[in-house]
DOROVO-571552 format. One record per atom (N, C-alpha, C, O, CB): residue in one letter; chain; z, y, x. Coordinates in steps of 0.1 Angstrom, whole numbers, padded with zeros to 4 digits, m for minus. Glycine has a CB too. Example, Ala and Ser with C-alpha at 12.3 -4.5 7.8 and 13.67 -1.06 7.14 Angstrom:
BEGIN
[a, A, [0078, m0057, 0132]]
[a, A, [0078, m0045, 0123]]
[a, A, [0078, m0033, 0132]]
[a, A, [0085, m0033, 0142]]
[a, A, [0090, m0045, 0113]]
[s, A, [0071, m0022, 0128]]
[s, A, [0071, m0011, 0137]]
[s, A, [0079, 0000, 0129]]
[s, A, [0080, 0011, 0134]]
[s, A, [0057, m0006, 0141]]
***
This chain:
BEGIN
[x, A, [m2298, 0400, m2531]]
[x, A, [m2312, 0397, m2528]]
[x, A, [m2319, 0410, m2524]]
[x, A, [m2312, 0420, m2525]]
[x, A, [m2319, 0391, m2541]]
[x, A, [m2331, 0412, m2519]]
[x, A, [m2338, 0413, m2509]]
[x, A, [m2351, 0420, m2513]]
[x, A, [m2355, 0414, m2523]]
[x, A, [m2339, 0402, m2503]]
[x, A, [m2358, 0427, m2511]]
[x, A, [m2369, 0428, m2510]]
[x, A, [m2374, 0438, m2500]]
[x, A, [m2370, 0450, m2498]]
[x, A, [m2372, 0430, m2520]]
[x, A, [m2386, 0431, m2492]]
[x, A, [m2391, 0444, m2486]]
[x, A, [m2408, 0445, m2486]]
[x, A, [m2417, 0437, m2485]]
[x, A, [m2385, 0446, m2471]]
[x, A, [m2407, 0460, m2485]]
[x, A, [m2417, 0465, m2493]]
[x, A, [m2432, 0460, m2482]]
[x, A, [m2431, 0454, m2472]]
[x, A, [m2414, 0482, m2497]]
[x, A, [m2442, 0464, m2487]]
[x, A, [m2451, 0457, m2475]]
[x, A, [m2450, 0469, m2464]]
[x, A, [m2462, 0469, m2459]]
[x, A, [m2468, 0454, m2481]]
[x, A, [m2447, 0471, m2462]]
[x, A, [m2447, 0486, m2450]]
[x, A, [m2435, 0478, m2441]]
[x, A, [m2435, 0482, m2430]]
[x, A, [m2441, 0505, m2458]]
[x, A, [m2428, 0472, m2443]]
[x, A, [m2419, 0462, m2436]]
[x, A, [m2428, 0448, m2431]]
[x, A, [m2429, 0445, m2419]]
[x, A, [m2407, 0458, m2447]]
[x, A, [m2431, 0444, m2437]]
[x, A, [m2437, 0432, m2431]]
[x, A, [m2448, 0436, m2428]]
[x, A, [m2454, 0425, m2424]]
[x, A, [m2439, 0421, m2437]]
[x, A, [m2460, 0450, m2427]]
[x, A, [m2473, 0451, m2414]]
[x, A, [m2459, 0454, m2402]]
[x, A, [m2463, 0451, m2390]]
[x, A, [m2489, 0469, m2416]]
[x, A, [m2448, 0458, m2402]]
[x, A, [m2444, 0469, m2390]]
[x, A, [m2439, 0449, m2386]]
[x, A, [m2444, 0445, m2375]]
[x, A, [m2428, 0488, m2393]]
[x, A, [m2433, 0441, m2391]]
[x, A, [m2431, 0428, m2383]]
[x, A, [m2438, 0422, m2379]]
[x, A, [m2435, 0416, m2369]]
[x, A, [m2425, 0421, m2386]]
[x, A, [m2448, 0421, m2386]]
[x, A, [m2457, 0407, m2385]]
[x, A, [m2472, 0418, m2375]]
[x, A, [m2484, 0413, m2372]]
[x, A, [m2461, 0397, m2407]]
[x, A, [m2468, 0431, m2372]]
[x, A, [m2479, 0437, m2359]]
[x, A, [m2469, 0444, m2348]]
[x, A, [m2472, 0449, m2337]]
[x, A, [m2491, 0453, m2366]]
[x, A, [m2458, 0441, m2354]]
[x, A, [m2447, 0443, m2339]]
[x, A, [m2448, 0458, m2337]]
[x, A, [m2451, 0463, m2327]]
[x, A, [m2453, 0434, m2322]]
[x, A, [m2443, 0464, m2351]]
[x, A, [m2444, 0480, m2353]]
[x, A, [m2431, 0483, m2343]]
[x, A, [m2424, 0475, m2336]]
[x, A, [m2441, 0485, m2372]]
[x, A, [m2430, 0497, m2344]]
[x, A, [m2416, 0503, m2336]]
[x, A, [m2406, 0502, m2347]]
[x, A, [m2395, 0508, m2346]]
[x, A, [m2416, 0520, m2330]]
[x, A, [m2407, 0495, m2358]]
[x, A, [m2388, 0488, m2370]]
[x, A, [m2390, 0477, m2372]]
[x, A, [m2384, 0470, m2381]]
[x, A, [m2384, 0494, m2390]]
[x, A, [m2401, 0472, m2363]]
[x, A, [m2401, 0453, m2365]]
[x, A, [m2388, 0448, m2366]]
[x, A, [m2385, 0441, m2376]]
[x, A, [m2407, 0443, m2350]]
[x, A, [m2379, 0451, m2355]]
[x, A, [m2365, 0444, m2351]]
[x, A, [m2354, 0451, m2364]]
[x, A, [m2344, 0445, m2367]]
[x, A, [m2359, 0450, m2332]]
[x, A, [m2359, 0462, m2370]]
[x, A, [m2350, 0464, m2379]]
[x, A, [m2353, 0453, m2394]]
[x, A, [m2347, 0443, m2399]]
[x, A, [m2352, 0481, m2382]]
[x, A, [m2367, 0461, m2396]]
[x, A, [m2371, 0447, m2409]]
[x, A, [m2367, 0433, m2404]]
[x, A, [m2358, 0429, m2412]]
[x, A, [m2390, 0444, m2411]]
[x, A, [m2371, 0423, m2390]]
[x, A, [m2368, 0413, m2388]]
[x, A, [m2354, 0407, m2391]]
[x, A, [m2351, 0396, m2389]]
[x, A, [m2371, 0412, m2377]]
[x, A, [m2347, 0415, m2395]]
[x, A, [m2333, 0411, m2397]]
[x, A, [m2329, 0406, m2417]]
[x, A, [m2321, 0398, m2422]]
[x, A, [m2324, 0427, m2390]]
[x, A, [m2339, 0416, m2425]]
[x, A, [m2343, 0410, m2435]]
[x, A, [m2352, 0404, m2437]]
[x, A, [m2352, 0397, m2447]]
[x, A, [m2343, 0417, m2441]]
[x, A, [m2363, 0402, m2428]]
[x, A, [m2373, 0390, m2430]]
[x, A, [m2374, 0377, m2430]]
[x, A, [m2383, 0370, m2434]]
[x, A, [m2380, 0389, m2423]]
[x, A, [m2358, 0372, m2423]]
[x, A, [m2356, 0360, m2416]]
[x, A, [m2349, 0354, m2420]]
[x, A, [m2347, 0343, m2416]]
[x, A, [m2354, 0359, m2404]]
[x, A, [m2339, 0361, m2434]]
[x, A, [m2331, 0359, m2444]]
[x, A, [m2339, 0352, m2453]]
[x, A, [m2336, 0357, m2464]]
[x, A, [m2325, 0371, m2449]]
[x, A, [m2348, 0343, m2455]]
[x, A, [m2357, 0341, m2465]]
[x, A, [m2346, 0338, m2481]]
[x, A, [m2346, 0341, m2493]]
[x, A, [m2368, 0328, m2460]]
[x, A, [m2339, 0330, m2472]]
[x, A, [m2327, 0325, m2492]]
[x, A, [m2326, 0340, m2496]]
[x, A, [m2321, 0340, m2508]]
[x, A, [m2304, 0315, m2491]]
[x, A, [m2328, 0354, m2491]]
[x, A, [m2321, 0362, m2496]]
[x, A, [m2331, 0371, m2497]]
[x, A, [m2327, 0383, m2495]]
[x, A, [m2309, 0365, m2489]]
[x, A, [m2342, 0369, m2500]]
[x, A, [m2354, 0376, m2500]]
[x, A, [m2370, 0370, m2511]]
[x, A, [m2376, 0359, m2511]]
[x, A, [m2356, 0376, m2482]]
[x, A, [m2370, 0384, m2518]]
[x, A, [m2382, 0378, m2534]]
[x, A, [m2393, 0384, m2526]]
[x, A, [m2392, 0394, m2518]]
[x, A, [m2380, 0385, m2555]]
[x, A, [m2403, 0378, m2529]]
[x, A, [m2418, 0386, m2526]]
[x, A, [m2423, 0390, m2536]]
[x, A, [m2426, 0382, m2544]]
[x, A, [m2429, 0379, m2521]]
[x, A, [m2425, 0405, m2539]]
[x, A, [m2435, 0407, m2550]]
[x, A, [m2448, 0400, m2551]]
[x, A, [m2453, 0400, m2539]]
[x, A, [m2439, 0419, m2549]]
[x, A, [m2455, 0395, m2556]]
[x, A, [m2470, 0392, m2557]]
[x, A, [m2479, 0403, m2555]]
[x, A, [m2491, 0402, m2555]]
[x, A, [m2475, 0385, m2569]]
[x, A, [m2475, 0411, m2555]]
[x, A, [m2484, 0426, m2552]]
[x, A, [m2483, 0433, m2538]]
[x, A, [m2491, 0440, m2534]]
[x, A, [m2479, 0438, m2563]]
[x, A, [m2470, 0429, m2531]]
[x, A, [m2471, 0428, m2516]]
[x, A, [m2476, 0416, m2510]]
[x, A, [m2484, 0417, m2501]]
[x, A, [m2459, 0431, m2510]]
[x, A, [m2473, 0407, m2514]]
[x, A, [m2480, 0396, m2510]]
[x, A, [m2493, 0399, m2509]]
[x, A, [m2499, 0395, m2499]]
[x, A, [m2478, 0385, m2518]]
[x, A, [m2503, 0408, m2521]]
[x, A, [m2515, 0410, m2520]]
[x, A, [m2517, 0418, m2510]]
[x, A, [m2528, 0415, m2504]]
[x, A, [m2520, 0415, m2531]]
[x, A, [m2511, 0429, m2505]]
[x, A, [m2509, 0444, m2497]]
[x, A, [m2512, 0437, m2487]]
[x, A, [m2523, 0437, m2482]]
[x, A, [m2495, 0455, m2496]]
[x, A, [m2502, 0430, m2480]]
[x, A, [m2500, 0421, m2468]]
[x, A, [m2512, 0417, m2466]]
[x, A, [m2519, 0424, m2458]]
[x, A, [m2491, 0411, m2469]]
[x, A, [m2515, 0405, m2471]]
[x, A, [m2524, 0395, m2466]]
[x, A, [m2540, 0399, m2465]]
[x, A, [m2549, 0394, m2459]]
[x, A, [m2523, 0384, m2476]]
[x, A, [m2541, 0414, m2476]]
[x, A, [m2556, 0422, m2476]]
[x, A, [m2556, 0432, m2460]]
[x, A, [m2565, 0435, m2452]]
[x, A, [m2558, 0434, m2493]]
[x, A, [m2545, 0435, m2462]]
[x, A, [m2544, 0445, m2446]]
[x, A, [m2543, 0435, m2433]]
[x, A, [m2548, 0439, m2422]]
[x, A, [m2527, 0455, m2444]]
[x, A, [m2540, 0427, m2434]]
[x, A, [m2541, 0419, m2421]]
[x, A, [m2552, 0416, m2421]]
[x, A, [m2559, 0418, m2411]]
[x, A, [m2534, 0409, m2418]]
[x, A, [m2558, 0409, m2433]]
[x, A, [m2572, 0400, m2427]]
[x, A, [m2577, 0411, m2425]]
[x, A, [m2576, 0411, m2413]]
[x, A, [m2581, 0389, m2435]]
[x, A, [m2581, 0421, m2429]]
[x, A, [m2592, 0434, m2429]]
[x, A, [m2586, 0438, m2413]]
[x, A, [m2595, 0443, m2407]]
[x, A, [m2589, 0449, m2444]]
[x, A, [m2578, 0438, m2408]]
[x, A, [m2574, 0443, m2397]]
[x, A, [m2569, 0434, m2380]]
[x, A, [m2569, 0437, m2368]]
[x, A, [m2564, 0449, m2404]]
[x, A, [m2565, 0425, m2387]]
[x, A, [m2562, 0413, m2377]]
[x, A, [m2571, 0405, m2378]]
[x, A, [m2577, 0404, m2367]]
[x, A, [m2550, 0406, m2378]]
[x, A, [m2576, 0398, m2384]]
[x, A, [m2583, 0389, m2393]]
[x, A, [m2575, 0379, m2396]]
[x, A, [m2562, 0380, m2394]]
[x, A, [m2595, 0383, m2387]]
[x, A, [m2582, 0367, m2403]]
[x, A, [m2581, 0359, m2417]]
[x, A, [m2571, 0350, m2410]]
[x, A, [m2562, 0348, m2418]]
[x, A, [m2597, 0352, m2424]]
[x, A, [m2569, 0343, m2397]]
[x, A, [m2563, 0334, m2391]]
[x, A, [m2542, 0339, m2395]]
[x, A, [m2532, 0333, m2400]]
[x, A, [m2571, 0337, m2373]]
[x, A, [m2546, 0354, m2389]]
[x, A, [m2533, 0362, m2387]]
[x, A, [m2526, 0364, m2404]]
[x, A, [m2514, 0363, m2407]]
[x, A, [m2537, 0380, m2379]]
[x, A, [m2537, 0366, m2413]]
[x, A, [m2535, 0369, m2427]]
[x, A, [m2532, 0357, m2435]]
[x, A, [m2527, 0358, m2446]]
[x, A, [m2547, 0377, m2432]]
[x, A, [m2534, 0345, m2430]]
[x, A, [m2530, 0335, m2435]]
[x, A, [m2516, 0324, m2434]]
[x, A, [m2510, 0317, m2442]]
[x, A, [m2540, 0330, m2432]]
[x, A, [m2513, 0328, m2417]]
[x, A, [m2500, 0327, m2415]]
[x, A, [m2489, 0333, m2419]]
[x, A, [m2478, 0328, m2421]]
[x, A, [m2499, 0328, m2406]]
[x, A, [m2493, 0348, m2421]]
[x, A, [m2486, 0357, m2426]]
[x, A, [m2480, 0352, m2441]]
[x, A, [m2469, 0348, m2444]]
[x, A, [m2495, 0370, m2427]]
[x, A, [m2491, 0352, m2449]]
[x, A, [m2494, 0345, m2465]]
[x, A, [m2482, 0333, m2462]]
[x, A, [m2472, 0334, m2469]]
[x, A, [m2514, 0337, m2470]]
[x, A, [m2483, 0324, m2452]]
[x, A, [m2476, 0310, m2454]]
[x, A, [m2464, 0316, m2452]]
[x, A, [m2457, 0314, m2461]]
[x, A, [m2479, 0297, m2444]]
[x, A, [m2459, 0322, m2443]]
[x, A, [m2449, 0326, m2443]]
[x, A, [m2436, 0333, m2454]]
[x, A, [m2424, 0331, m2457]]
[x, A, [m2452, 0331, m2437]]
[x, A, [m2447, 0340, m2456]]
[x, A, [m2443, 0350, m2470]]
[x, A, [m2437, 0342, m2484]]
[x, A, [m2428, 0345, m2491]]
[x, A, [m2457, 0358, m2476]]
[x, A, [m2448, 0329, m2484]]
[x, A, [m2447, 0320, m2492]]
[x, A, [m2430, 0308, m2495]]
[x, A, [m2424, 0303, m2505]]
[x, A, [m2460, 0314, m2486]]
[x, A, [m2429, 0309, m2481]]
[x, A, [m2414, 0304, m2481]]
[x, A, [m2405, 0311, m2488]]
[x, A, [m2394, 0306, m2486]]
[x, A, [m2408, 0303, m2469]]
[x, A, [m2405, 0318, m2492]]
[x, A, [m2393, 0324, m2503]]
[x, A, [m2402, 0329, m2513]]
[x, A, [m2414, 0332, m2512]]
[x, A, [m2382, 0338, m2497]]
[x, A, [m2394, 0329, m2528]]
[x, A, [m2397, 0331, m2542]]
[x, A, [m2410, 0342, m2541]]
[x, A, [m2407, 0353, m2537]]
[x, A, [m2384, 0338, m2551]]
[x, A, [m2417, 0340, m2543]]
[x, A, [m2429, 0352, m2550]]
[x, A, [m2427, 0355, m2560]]
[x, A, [m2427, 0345, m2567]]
[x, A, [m2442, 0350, m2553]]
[x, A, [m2426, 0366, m2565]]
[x, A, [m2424, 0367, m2581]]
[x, A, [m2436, 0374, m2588]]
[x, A, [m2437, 0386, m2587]]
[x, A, [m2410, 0374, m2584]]
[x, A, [m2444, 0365, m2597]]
[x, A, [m2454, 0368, m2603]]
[x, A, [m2457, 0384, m2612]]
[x, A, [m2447, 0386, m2620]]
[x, A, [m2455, 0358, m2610]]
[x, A, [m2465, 0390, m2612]]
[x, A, [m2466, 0401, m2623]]
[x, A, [m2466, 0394, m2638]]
[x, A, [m2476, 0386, m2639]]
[x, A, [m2480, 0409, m2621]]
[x, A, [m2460, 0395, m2645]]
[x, A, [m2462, 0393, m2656]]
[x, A, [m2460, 0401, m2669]]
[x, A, [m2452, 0410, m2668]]
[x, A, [m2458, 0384, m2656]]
[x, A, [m2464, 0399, m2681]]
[x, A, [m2463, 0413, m2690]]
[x, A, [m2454, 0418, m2692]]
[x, A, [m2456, 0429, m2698]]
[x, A, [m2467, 0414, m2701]]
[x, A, [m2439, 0416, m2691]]
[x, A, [m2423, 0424, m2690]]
[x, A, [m2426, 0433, m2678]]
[x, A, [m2426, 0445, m2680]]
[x, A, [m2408, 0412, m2687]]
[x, A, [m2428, 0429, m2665]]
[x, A, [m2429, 0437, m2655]]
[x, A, [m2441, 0444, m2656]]
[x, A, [m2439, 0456, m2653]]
[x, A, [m2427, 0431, m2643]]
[x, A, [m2453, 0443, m2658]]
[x, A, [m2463, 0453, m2662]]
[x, A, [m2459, 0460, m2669]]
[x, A, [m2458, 0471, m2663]]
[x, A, [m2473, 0450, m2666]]
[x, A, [m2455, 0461, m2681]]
[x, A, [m2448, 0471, m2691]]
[x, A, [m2439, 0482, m2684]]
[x, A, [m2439, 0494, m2684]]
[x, A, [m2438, 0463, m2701]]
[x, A, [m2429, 0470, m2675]]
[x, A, [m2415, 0483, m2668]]
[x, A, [m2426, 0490, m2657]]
[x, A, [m2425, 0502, m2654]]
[x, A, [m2396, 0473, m2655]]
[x, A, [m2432, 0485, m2654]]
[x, A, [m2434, 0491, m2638]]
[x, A, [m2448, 0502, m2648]]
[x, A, [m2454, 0508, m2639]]
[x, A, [m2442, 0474, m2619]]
[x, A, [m2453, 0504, m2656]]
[x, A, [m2463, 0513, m2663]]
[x, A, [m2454, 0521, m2669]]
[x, A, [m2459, 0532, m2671]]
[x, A, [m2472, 0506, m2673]]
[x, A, [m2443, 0520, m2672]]
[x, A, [m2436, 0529, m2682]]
[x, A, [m2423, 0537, m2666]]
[x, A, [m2416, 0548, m2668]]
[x, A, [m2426, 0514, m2701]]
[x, A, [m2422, 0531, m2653]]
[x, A, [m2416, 0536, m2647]]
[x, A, [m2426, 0542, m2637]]
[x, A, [m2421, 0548, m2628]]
[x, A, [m2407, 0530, m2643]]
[x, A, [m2439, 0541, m2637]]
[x, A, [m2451, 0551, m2634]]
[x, A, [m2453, 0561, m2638]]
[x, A, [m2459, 0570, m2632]]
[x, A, [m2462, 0547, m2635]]
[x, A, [m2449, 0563, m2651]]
[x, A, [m2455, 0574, m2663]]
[x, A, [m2445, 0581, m2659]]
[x, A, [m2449, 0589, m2651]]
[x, A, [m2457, 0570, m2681]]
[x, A, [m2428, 0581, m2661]]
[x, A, [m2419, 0581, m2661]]
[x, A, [m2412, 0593, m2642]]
[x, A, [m2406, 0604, m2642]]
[x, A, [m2417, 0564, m2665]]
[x, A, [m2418, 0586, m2634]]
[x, A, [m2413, 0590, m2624]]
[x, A, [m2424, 0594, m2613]]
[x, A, [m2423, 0599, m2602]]
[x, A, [m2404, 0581, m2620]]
[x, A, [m2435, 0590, m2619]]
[x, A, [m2446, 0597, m2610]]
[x, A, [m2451, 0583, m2602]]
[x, A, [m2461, 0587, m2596]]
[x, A, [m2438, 0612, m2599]]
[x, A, [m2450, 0578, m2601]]
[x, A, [m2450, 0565, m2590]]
[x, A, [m2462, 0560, m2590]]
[x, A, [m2468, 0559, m2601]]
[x, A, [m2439, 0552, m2592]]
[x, A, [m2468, 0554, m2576]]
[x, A, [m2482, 0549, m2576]]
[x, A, [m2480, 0533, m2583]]
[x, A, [m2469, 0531, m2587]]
[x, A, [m2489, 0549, m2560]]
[x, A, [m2488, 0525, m2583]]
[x, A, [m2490, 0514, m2588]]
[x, A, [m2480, 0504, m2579]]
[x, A, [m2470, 0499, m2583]]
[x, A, [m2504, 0511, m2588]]
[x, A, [m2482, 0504, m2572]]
[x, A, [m2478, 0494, m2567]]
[x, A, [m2463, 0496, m2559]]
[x, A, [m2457, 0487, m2553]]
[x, A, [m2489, 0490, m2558]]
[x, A, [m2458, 0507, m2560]]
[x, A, [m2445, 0514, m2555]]
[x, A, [m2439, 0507, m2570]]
[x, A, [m2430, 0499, m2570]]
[x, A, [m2445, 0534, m2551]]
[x, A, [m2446, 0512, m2582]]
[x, A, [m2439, 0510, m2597]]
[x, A, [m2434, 0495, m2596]]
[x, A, [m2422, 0490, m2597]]
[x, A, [m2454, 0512, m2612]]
[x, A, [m2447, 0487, m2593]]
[x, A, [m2447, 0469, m2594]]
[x, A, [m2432, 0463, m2583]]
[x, A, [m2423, 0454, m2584]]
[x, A, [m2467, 0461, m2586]]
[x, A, [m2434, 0473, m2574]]
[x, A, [m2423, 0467, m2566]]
[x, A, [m2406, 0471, m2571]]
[x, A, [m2397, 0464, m2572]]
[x, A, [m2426, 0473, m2551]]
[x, A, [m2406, 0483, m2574]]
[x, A, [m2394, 0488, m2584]]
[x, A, [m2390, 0480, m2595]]
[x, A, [m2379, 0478, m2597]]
[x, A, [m2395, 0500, m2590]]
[x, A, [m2401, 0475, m2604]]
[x, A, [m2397, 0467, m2619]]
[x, A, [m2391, 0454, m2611]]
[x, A, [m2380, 0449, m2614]]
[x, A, [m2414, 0463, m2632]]
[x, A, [m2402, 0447, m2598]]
[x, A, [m2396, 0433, m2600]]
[x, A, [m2382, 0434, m2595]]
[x, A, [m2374, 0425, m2598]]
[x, A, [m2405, 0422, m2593]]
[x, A, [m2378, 0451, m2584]]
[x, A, [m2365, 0452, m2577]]
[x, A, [m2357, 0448, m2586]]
[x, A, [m2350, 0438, m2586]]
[x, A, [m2361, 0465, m2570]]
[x, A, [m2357, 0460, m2600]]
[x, A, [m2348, 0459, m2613]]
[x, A, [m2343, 0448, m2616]]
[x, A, [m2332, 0443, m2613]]
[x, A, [m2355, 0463, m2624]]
[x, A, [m2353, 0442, m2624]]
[x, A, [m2356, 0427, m2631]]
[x, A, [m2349, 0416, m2624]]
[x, A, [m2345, 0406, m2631]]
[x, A, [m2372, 0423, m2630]]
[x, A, [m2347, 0416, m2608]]
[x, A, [m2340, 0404, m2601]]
[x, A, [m2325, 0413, m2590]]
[x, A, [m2321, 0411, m2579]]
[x, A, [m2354, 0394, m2590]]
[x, A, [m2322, 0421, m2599]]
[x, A, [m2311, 0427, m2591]]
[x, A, [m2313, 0429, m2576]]
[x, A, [m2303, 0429, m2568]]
[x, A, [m2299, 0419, m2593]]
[x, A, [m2325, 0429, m2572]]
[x, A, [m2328, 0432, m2556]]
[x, A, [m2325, 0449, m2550]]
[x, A, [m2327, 0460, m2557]]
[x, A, [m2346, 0429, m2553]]
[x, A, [m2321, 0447, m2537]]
[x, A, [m2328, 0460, m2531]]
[x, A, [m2340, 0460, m2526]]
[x, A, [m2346, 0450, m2523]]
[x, A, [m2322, 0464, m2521]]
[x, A, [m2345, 0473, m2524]]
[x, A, [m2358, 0474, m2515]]
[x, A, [m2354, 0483, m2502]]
[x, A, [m2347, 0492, m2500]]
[x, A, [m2372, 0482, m2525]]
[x, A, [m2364, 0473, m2492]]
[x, A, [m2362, 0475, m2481]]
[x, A, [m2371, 0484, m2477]]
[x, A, [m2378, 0475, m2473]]
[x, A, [m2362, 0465, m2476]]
[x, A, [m2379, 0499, m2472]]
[x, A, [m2387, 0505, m2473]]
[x, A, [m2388, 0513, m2464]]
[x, A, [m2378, 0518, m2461]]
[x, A, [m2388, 0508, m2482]]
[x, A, [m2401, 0518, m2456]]
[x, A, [m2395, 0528, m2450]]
[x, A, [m2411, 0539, m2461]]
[x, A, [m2416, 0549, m2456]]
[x, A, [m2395, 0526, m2428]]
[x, A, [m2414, 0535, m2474]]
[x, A, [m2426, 0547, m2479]]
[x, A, [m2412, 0554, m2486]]
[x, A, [m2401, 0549, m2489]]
[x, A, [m2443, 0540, m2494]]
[x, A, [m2418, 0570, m2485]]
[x, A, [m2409, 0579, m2486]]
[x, A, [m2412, 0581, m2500]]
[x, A, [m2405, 0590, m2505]]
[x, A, [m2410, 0590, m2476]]
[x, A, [m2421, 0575, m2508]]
[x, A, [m2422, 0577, m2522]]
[x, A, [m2408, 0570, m2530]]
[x, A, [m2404, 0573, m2542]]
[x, A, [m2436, 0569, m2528]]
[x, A, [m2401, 0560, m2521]]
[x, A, [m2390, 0554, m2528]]
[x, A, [m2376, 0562, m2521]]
[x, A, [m2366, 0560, m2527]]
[x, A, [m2391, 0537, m2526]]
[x, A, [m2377, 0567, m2512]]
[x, A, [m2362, 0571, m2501]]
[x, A, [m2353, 0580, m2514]]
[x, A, [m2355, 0586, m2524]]
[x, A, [m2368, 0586, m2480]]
[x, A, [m2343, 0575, m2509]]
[x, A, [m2332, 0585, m2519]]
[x, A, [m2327, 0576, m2534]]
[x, A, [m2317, 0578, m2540]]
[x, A, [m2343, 0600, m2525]]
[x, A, [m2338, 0567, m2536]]
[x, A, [m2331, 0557, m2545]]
[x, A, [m2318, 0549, m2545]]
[x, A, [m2316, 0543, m2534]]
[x, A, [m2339, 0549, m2546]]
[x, A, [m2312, 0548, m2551]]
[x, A, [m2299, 0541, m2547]]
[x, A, [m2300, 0525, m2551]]
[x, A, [m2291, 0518, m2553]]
[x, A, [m2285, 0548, m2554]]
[x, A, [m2311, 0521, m2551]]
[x, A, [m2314, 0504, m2552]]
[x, A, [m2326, 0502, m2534]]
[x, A, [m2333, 0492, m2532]]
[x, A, [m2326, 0498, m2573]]
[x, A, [m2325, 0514, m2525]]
[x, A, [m2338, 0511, m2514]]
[x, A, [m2325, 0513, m2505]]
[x, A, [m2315, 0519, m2507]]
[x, A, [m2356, 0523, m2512]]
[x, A, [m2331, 0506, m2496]]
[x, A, [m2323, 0510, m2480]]
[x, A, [m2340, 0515, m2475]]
[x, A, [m2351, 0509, m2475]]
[x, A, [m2313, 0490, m2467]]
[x, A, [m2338, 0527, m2473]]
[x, A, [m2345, 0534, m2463]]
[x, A, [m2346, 0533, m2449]]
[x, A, [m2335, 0535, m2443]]
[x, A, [m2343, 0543, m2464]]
[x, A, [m2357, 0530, m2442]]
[x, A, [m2359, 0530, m2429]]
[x, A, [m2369, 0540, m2421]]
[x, A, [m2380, 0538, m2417]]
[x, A, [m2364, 0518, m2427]]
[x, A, [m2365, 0548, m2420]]
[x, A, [m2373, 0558, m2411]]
[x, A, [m2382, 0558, m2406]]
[x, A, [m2377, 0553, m2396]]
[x, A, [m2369, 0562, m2403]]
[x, A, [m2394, 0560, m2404]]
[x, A, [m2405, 0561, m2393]]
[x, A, [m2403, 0569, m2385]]
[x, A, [m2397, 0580, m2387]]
[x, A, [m2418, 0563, m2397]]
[x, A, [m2409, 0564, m2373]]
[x, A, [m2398, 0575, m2357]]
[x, A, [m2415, 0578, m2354]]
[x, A, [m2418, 0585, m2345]]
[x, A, [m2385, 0563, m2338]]
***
């Protein structure tokens, strides 16, 4: 299983220069969890940026495969792997739910590169 981080889905869903790389894990949906906290990233950056039309399709899309909710086990891991490793909020939330469902993360934020649960993607 799958995950990618929201820095993967603005670069697909705005036809970044790693669209065609992410697109190859986007389209896998049986094999791919959504955080609810990228789900949030996503859908607030598009409408603020594309608008609400683009941010909603996006959302439906996203929606086809598992979302997986914050809830107080993963608030705990992802607060105690904030404290722990330095990590912003939402880098933390996406690591606990990676943990928690044996996912990789798909990423190209350089706060995660070097982990051995991320496939790293470069920004050119």
């Amino acid at each position: 299983m799958n995950i990618v981080d929201s820095c993967g889905w603005f670069e697909w869903f705005t036809n970044g220069g790693l669209a065609d790389q992410y697109k190859a894990y986007l389209v896998d949906q049986d094999n791919l969890l959504v955080p609810s906290i990228v789900l949030y990233e996503v859908y607030k950056v598009l409408k603020r940026e594309a608008g609400e039309e683009k941010a909603l399709l996006a959302a439906g899309y996203m929606k086809r495969s598992p979302v997986i909710a914050l809830d107080e086990t993963l608030s705990l891991a992802a607060a105690d792997m904030a404290l722990k490793e330095g990590l912003a909020m939402a880098d933390a939330i996406v690591l606990a739910t990676a943990q928690a469902n044996g996912c990789t993360i798909i990423t190209s934020d350089v706060d995660l590169k070097g982990r051995p649960d991320v496939n790293y993607l470069p920004k050119h």
